[in-house]
KEFITI-615791 format. One record per atom (N, C-alpha, C, CB): residue number from 1; residue in one letter; x, y, z; atom name; chain. Coordinates in nm, 3 decimals, decimal comma, always signed. Last residue first. Glycine has a CB too. Example, Ala and Ser with C-alpha at 12.3 -4.5 7.8 and 13.67 -1.06 7.14 Angstrom:
# KEFITI-615791
   nr  rest     east    north       up  atom  kette
    2     S   +1,285   -0,225   +0,708     N      A
    2     S   +1,367   -0,106   +0,714    CA      A
    2     S   +1,290   +0,003   +0,787     C      A
    2     S   +1,408   -0,060   +0,572    CB      A
    1     A   +1,319   -0,569   +0,780     N      A
    1     A   +1,230   -0,450   +0,780    CA      A
    1     A   +1,320   -0,330   +0,780     C      A
    1     A   +1,131   -0,447   +0,905    CB      A
//
This chain:
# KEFITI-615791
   nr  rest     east    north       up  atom  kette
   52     X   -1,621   -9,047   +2,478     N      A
   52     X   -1,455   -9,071   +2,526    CA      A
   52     X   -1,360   -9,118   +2,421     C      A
   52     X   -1,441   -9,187   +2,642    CB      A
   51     X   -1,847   -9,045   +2,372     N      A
   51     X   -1,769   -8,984   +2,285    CA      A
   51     X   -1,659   -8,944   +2,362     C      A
   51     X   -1,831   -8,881   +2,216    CB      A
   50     X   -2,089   -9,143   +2,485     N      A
   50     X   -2,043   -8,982   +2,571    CA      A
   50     X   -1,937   -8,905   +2,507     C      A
   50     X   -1,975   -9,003   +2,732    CB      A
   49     X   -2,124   -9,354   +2,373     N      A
   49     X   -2,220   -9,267   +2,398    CA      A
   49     X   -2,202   -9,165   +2,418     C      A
   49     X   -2,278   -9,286   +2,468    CB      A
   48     X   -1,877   -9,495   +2,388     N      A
   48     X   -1,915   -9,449   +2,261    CA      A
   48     X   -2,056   -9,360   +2,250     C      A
   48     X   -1,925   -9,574   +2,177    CB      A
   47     X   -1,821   -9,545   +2,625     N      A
   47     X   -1,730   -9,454   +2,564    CA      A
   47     X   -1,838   -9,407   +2,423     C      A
   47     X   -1,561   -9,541   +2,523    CB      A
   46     X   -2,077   -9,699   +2,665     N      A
   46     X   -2,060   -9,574   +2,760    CA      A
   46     X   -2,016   -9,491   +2,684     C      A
   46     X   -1,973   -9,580   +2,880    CB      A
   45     X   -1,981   -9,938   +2,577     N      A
   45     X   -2,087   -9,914   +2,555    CA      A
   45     X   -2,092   -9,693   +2,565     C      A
   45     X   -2,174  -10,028   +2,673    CB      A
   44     X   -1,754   -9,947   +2,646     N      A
   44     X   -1,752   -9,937   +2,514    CA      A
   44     X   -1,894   -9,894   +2,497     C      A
   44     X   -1,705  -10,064   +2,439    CB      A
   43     X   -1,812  -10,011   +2,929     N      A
   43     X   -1,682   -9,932   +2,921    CA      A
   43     X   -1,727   -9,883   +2,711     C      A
   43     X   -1,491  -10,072   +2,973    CB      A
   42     X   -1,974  -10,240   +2,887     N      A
   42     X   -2,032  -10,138   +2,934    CA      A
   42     X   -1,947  -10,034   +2,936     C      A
   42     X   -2,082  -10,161   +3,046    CB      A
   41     X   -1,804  -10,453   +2,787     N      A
   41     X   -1,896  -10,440   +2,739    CA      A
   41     X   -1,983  -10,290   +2,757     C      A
   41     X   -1,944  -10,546   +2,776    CB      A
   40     X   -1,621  -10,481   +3,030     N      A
   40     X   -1,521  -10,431   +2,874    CA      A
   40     X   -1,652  -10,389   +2,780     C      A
   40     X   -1,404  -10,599   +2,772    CB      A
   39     X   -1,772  -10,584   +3,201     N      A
   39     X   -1,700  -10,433   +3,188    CA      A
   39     X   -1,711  -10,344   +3,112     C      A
   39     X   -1,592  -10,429   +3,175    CB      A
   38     X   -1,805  -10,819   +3,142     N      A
   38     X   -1,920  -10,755   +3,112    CA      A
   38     X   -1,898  -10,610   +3,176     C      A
   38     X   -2,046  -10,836   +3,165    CB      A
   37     X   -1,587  -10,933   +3,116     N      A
   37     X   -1,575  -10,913   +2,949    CA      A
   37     X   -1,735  -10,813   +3,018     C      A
   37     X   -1,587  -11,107   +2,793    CB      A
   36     X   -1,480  -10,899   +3,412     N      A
   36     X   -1,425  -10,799   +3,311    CA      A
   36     X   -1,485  -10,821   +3,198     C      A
   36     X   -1,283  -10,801   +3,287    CB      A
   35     X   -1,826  -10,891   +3,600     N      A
   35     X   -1,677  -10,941   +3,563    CA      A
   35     X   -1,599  -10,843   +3,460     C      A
   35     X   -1,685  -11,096   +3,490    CB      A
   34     X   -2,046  -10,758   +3,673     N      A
   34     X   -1,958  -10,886   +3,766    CA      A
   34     X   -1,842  -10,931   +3,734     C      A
   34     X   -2,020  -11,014   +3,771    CB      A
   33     X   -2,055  -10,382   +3,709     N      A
   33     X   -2,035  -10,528   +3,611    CA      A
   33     X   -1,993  -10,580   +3,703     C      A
   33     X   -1,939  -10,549   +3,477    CB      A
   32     X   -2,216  -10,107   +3,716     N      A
   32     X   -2,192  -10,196   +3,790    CA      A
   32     X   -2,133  -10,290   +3,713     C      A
   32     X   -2,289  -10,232   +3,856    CB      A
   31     X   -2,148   -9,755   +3,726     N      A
   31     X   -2,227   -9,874   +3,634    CA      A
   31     X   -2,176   -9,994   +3,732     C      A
   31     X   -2,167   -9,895   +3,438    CB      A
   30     X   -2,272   -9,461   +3,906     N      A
   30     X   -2,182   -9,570   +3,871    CA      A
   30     X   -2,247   -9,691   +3,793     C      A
   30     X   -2,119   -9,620   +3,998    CB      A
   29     X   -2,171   -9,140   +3,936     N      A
   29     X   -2,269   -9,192   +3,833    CA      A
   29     X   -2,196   -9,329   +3,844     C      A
   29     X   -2,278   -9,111   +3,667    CB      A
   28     X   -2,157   -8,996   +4,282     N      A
   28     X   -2,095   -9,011   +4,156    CA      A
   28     X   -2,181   -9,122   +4,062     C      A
   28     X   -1,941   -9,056   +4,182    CB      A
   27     X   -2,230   -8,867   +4,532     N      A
   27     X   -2,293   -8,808   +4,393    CA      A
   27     X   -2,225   -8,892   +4,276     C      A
   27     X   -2,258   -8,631   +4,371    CB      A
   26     X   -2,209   -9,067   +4,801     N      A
   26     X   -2,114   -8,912   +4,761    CA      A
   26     X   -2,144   -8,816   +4,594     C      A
   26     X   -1,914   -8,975   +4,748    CB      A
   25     X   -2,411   -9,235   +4,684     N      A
   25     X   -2,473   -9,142   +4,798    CA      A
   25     X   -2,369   -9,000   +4,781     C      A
   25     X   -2,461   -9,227   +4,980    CB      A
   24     X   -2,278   -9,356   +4,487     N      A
   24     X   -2,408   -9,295   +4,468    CA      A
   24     X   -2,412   -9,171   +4,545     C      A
   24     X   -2,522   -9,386   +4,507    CB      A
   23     X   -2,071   -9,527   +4,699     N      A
   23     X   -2,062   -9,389   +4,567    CA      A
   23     X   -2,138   -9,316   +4,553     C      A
   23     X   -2,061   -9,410   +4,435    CB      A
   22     X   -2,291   -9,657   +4,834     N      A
   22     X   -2,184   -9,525   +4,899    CA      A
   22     X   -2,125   -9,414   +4,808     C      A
   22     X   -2,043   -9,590   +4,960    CB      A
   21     X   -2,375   -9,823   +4,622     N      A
   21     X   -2,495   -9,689   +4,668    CA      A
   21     X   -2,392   -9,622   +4,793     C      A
   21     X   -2,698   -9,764   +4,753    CB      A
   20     X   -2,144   -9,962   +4,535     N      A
   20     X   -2,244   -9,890   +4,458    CA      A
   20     X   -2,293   -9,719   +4,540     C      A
   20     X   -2,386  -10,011   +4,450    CB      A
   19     X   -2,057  -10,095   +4,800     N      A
   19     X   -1,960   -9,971   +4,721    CA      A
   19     X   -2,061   -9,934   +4,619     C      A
   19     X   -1,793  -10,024   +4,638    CB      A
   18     X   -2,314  -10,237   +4,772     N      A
   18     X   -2,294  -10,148   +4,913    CA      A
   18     X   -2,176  -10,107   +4,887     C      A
   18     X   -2,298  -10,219   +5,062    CB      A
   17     X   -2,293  -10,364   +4,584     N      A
   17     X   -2,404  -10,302   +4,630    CA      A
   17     X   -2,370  -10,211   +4,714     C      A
   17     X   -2,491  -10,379   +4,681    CB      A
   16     X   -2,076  -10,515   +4,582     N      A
   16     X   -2,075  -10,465   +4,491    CA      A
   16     X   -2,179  -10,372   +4,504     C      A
   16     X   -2,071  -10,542   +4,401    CB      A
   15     X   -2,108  -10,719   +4,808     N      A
   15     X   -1,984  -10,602   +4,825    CA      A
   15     X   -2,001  -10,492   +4,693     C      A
   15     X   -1,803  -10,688   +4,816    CB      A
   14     X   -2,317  -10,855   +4,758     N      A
   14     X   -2,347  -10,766   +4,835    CA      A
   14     X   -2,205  -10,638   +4,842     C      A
   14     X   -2,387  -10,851   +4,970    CB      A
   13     X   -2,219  -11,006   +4,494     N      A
   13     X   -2,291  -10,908   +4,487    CA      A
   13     X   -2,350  -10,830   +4,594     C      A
   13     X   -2,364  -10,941   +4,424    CB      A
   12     X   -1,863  -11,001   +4,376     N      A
   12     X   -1,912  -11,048   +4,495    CA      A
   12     X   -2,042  -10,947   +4,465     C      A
   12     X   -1,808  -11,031   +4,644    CB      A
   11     X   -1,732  -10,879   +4,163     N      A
   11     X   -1,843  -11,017   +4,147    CA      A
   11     X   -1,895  -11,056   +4,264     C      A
   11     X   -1,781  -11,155   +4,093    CB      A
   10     X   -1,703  -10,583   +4,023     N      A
   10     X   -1,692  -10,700   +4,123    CA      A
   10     X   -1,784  -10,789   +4,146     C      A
   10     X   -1,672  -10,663   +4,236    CB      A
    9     X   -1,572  -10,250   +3,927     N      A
    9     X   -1,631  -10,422   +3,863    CA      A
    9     X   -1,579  -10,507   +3,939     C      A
    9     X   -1,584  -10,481   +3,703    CB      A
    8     X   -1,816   -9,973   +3,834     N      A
    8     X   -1,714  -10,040   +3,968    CA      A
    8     X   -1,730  -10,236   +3,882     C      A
    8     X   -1,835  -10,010   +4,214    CB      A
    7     X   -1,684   -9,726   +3,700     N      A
    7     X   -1,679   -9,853   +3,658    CA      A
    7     X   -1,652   -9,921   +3,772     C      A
    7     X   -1,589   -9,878   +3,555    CB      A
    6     X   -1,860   -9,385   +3,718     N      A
    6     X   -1,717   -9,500   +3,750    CA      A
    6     X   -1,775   -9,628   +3,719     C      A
    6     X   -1,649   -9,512   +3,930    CB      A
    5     X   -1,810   -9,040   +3,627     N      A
    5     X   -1,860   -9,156   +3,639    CA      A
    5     X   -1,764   -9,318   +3,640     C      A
    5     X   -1,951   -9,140   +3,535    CB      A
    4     X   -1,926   -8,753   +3,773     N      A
    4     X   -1,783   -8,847   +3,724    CA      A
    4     X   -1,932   -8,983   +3,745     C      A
    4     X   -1,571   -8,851   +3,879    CB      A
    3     X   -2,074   -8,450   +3,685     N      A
    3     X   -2,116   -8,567   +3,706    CA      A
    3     X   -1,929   -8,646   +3,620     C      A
    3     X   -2,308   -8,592   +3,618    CB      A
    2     X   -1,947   -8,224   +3,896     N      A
    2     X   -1,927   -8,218   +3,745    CA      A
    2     X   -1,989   -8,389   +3,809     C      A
    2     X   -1,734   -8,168   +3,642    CB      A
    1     X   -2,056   -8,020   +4,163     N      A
    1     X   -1,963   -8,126   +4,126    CA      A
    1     X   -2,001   -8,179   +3,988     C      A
    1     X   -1,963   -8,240   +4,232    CB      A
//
């Protein structure tokens, strides 16, 4: 499976943990944020690393 990677973004922090490490567990690469500007921060961060 090709590494995907996802943007999970939620502020509740046990609901955000436990959709984390279920992703994880099915193989996929995930970043976490509590809100949208610390998304929008890690989405740009990312794009510009991987050259999306």
């Amino acid at each position: 499976m090709e590494n995907i990677h996802i943007l999970l973004v939620e502020d509740e922090e046990s609901l955000a943990s436990f959709v984390s490490t279920e992703l994880s567990f099915e193989g996929y690469e995930v970043e976490r944020a509590a809100d949208g500007e610390q998304a929008l921060k890690i989405f740009i961060t990312v794009s510009a690393i991987s050259g999306i």
